[in-house]
N, C-alpha and C positions, 0 to 999 in steps of 0.2 A: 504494500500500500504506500501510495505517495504520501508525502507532508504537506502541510499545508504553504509550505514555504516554498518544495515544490512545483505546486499548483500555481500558485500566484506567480514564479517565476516560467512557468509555460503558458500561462494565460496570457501575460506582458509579453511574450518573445512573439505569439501569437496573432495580438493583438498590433503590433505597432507599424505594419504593412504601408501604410497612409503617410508618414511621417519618417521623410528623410534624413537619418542621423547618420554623421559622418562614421565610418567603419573602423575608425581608428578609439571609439569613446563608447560603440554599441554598449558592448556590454555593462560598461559603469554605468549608462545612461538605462539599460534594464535593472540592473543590480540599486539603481536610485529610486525606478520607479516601486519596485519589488520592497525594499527598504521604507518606502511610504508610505503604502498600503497598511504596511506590518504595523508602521508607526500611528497612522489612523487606528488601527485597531486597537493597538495598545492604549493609545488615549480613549477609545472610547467605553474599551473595559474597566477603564480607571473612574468612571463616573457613574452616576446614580444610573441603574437601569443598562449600563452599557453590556452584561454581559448578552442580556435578554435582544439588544438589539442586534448584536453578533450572532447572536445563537438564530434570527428572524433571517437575517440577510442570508446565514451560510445553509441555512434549510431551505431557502426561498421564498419563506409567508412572507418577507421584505421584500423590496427593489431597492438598489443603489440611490434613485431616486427619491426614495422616502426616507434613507439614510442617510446622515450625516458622512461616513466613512468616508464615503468617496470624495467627495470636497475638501475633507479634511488633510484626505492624503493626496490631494492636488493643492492645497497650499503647502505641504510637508515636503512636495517636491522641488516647485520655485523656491521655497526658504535655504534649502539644503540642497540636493544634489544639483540642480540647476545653478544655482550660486559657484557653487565646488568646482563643477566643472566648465565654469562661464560660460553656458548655453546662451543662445540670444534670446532676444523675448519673444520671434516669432516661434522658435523652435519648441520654447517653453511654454507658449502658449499652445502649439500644439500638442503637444504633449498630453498637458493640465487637461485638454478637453477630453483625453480616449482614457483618462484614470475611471472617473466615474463607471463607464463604459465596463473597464476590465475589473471591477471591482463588479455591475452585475454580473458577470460571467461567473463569476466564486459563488451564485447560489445554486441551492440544490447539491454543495458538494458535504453537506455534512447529514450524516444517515448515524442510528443508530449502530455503534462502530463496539460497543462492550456486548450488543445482545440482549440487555435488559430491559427488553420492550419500549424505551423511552430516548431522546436526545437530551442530553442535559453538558453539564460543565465535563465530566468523565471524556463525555462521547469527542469535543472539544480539545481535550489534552490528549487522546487516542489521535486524531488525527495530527495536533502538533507535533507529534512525536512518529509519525508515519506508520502506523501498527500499536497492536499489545506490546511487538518484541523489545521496546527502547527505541534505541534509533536516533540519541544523541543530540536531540533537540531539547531536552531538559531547559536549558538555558534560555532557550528561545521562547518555551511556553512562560516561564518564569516572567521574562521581557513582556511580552505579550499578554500578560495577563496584570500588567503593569503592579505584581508585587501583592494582589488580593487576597492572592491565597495562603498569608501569612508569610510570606519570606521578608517581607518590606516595613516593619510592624512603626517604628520608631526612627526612619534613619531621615530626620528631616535635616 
């Protein structure tokens, strides 16, 4: 089973057809978009109701459209990886518009992943992690869950 960080990074590879990026910066320039998304997400877990809204969008009862994520991680783009690697504005404009886009592409990708009849937070850190087996993403769900799950208690 893919990760979710997989997913997001063959959706963005997928998705960017339209939008001419010099061949020498692709990858950073996927690797920023991909980086965004994550970073949307992470901020929107970190907030009242965000895991629910995550859990809507990657099930599909959401659209990108009704979520925050996608906007979020198109200004997470121009702030950051567009800055970084001095993109121009139209590039980064174009860009910023196909984030939304590939952010609804990620619904529908989270299913009942432990088998306990239900999707919940479990089913969530199963796909961060690309399977039951581990898979070395520990780190990433941690990020990505912006520290909820008690790892983050007190470190202001």
């Amino acid at each position: 089973m893919a990760s979710l960080i997989d997913i997001i990074g063959k959706t963005v590879k997928s998705n960017m057809g339209g939008v001419a990026i010099p061949e020498n910066i692709k990858e950073k320039v996927f690797g920023g978009i991909s980086e965004s998304i994550l970073g949307g997400l992470t901020q929107t877990a970190s907030q009242p109701g965000g895991l629910e809204a995550i859990k809507a969008l990657l099930t599909g009862k959401s659209t990108a459209a009704a979520s925050s994520i996608g906007s979020l991680a198109g200004k997470l783009f121009t702030n950051g990886a567009a800055k970084t690697l001095n993109l121009s504005s139209a590039l980064t404009g174009g860009i910023t518009k196909l984030i939304p886009g590939i952010v609804s592409k990620l619904g529908g990708i989270l299913k009942d992943q432990d088998g306990d009849g239900d999707v919940d937070l479990q089913d969530i850190l199963i796909l961060l992690k690309g399977g039951n087996s581990g898979g070395g993403l520990l780190a990433s769900a941690g990020t990505i869950l912006g520290g909820i799950l008690g790892g983050n208690k007190n470190n202001a």
